[in-house]
N, C-alpha and C positions, 0 to 999 in steps of 0.2 A: 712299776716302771712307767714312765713320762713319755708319751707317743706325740710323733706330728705326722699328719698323713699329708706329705706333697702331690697333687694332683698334674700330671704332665698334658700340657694339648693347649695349641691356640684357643681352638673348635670351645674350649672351656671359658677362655677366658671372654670369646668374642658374644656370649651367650646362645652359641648354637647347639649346644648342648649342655642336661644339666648336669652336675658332678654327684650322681647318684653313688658311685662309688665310696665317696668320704662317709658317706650317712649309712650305708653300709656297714663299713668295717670302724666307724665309732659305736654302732650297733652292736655290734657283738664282740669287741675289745673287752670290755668291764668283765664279762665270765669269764676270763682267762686272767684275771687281775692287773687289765695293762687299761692307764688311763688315758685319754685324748685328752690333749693341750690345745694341738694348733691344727687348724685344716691352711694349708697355701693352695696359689695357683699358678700356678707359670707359665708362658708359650713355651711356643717347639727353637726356644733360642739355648744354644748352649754357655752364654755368659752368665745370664741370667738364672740359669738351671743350677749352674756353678753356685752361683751367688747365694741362692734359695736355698741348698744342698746343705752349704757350709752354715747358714746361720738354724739350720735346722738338728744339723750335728752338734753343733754350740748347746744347745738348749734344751736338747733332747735324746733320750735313749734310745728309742724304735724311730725309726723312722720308714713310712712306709712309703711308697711313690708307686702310684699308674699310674699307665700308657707311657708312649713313647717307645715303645718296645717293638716296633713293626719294622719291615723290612725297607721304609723308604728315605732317602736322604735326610728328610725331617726327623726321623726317628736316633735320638740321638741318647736318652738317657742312660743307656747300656754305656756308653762310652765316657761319658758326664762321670757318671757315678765311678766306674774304674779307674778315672786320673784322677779321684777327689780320693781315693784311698789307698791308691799306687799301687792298682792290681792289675795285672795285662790281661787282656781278654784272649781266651785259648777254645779250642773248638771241642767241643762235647760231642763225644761219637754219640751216645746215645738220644740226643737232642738230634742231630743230626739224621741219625737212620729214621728219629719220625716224623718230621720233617718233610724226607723222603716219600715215604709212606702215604702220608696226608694228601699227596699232589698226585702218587700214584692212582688211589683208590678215587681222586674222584677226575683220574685221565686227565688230569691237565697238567703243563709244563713247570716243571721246579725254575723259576728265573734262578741265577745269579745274586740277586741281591737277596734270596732268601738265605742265602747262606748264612750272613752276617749275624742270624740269629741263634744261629748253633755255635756262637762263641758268647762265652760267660767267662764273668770276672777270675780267675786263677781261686781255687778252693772254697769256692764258695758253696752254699746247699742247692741245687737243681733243684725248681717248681713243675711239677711235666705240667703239662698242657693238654686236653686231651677233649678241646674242642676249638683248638686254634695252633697257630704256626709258633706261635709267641711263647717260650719257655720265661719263669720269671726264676727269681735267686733269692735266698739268705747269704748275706755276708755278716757275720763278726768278727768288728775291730775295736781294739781298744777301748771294751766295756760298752761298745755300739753292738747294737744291731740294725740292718740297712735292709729293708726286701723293696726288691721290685716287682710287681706286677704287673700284667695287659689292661689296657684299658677299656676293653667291653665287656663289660658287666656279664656277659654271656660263660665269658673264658676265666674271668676274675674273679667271680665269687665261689664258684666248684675248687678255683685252688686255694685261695684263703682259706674256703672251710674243711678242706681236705686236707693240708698240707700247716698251714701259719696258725690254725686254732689251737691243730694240736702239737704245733712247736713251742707256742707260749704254755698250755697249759703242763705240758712236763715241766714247765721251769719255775711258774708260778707256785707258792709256798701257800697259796688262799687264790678263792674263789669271790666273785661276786654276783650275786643274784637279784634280779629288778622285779617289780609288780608296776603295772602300770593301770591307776584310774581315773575313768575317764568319769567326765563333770560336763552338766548341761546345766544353764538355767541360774549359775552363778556365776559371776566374771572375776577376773584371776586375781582383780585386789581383795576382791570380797571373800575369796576363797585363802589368800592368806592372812585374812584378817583372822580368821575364823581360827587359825591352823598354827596364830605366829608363834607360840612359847613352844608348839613341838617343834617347828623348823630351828628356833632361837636355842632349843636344848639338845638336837641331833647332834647324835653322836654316829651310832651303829643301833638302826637302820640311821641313813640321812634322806631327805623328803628333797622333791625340785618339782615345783610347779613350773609350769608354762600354758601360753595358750597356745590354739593349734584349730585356726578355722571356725570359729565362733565356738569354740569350746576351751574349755580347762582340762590338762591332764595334768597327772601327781607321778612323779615316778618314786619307788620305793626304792631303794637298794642297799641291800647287806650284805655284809662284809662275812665269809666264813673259811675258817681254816679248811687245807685241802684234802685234810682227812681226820674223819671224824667232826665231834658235834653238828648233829643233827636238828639242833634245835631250829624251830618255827622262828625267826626274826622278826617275819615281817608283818603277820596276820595280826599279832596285837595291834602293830600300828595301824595298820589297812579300819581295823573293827572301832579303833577312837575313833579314824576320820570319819569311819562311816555313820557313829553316832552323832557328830557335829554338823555334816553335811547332808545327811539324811536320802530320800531317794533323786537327792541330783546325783549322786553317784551311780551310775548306769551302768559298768564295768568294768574287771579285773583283769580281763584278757586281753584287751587292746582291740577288743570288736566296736563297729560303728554302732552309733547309734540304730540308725535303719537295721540292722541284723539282729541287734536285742530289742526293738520292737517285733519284729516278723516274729523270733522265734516265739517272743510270747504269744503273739496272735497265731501260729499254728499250733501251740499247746492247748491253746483256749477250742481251736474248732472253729473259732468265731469266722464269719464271712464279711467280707471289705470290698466296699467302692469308694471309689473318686471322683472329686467335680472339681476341676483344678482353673482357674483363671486366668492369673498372674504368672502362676508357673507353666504355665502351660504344657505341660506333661513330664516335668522336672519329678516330679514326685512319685509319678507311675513309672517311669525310668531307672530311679532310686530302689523302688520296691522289686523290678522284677529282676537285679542285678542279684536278689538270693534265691538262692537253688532250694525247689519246691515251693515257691510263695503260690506257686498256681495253683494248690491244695486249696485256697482260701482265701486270694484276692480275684476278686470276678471282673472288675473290666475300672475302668478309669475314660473319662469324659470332660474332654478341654473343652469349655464353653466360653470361647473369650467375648464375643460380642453379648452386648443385651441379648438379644433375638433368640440368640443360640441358649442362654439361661431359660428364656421362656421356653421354647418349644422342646426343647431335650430334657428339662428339669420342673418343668412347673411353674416356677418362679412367678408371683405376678408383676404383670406390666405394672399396676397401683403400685408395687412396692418399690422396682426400679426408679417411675418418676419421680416419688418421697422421699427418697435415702438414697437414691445411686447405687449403681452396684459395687462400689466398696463400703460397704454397710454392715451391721450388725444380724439387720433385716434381711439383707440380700443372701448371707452366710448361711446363716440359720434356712433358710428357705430349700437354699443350693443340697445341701447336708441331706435335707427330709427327702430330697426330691428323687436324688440317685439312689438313697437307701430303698426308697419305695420301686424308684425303677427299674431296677436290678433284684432288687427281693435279701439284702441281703441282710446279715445282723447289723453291721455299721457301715455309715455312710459319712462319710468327710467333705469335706468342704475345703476352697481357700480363693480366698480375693483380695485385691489388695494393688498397691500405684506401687510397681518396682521404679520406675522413672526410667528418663530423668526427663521427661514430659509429664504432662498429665494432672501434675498436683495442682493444689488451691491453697489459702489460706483454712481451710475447716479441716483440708484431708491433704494432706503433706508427703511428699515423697517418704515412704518404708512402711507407711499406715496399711498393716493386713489384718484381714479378719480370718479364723478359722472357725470349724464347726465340728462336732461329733457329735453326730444322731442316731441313736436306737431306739430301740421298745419303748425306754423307759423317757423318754424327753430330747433335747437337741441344749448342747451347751458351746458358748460362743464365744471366744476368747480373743480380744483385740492385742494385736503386737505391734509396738514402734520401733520399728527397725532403720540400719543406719547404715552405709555404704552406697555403694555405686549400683547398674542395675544386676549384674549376677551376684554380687554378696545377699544382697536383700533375698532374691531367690532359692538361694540356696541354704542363706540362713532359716526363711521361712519354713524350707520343709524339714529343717533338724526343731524347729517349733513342733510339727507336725506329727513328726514321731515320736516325742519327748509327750508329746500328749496323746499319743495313743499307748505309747509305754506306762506311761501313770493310769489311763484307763483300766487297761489289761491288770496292770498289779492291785486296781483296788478292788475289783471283779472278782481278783485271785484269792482274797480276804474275806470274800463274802461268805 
């Protein structure tokens, strides 16, 4: 089946809000065997809505639409949708008694115009609602099917996944099944340079690169009948690319990079500091967003001035004046100095001209250095990076983790 998911609301189009909903329910469509064609957007106009409705019907099997389902003049798609497939809107006792209810329990007044939403298109399927006023509907016509939903994500995703997954999948003859991995450290032409006769001969599994914030993912997904054959589709595939790609493939689960460095690092025991410059505590932010990193990262230290490298890290003055503190020298220094300071096993680093000040012709806006220091030595790795100043930022510490995750796995080999 051929889906278009129509998204209802000015508020959408005017960018006051984003349309999380469409990404959503293209997300989880394909397991029930229903593809996405088209995402639209429409305001709170009913010509318009018309307009969008009918070329969406043209074109498409599912058609799914939120918001516009609320009780205020603007809210009109209820009404849109019923004259576009000449079904009178009738009042739904059931809809209605909770309704009731909802305004009851929490003592406030049922207006008048909430009513309007206890009427749905004439025999159509009831969506209940059961954390908002807003009831949504299935209708099928004429080899269509039409659902509306509310438009806060709150109220819209517990009935899609309650009520529309498993309407599609009673109807669905197959299943489809995705893996998704993720890639650091290779950029997405490179990555289907490497990959193109499997993409160019995909059949069942079929492969879709894209980037996605200074990274590459792969999505895998196969195709399976809805009962029966069990077989593994997709691991053979997943296991070439892994051979061709090697460990820039970092994950199969759709985890961030940061959270498959942690978990390695709390598997390992190992103890971690920070001496962060440029990011200014982007990274120690990064790291403590996973649950228990405090087992094993001990503290993190913004030193953005000189001053501040010397007197909290060691650093020497001789090496700032020689090389500056975006240096190879200043890195490596930074690395040793919190590792010692702190006591711990590894000690990180990071320096670098986010901009869009600061640069020279020797040292150029995106130029960072990073460090990893332990026991055994301090290694320094220069990155040219490219963006404005939070890309750089933020790209720098998916550097950071990507090198602490290759650390951890060769540690793991020893």
């Amino acid at each position: 089946m051929k889906a278009e998911i129509l998204a209802v609301g000015t508020e959408l189009l005017m960018g006051q809000i984003a349309n999380t909903n469409a990404q959503y329910i293209s997300s989880r469509l394909p397991d029930v065997g229903v593809g996405v064609y088209y995402h639209d957007v429409v305001g709170d106009n009913p010509e318009r809505l018309k307009q969008a409705l009918a070329l969406a019907i043209s074109r498409s099997d599912v058609i799914i639409l939120t918001g516009g389902l609320g009780p205020t003049q603007d809210d009109l798609t209820k009404e849109t949708v019923s004259a576009a497939v000449d079904r009178k809107l009738v009042l739904d006792q059931e809809t209605y008694n909770n309704i009731k209810q909802f305004f009851q329990k929490r003592e406030k007044p049922m207006t008048q115009n909430n009513m309007k939403q206890a009427y749905l298109p004439e025999g159509s399927l009831v969506i209940r609602n059961k954390n908002g006023t807003a009831p949504g509907c299935i209708i099928e016509q004429d080899g269509k099917v039409i659902i509306m939903l509310p438009g806060p994500p709150s109220e819209m995703k517990p009935m899609f996944d309650e009520t529309v997954m498993p309407y599609f999948a009673a109807k669905s003859e197959f299943r489809l099944e995705s893996r998704f991995l993720n890639i650091f450290g290779i950029g997405e032409s490179a990555v289907e340079d490497a990959l193109i006769d499997l993409i160019a001969s995909q059949t069942n599994p079929t492969i879709a690169p894209y980037a996605k914030d200074g990274e590459v993912a792969l999505r895998i997904t196969a195709r399976y009948p809805k009962h029966g054959n069990d077989e593994d589709l997709i691991t053979p595939v997943e296991n070439e690319i892994r051979n061709r790609l090697g460990q820039s493939v970092y994950s199969n689960d759709n985890r961030s990079l940061a959270e498959v460095a942690s978990k390695l690092l709390l598997e390992s025991g190992m103890t971690l500091a920070l001496a962060e410059s440029c990011t200014g505590g982007l990274l120690a932010s990064k790291l403590t967003d996973i649950p228990g990193i405090s087992a094993v990262f001990d503290r993190s230290i913004v030193t953005y001035s000189n001053r501040s490298k010397v007197e909290e890290l060691g650093v020497s003055q001789q090496t700032l004046d020689l090389y500056g503190a975006v240096s190879e020298q200043t890195a490596r220094e930074m690395a040793e100095g919190i590792r010692k300071a702190s006591n711990t096993d590894i000690g990180i680093s990071i320096t670098g001209i986010a901009g869009p000040a600061g640069a020279t012709a020797e040292k150029p806006v995106g130029l960072v250095y990073t460090a990893l220091s332990d026991c055994n030595g301090t290694d320094v790795k220069r990155l040219d990076l490219w963006g404005n100043r939070n890309r750089i930022r933020y790209t720098a510490c998916l550097h950071v983790f990507d090198i602490l995750r290759r650390y951890l796995l060769a540690r793991g080999k020893e």
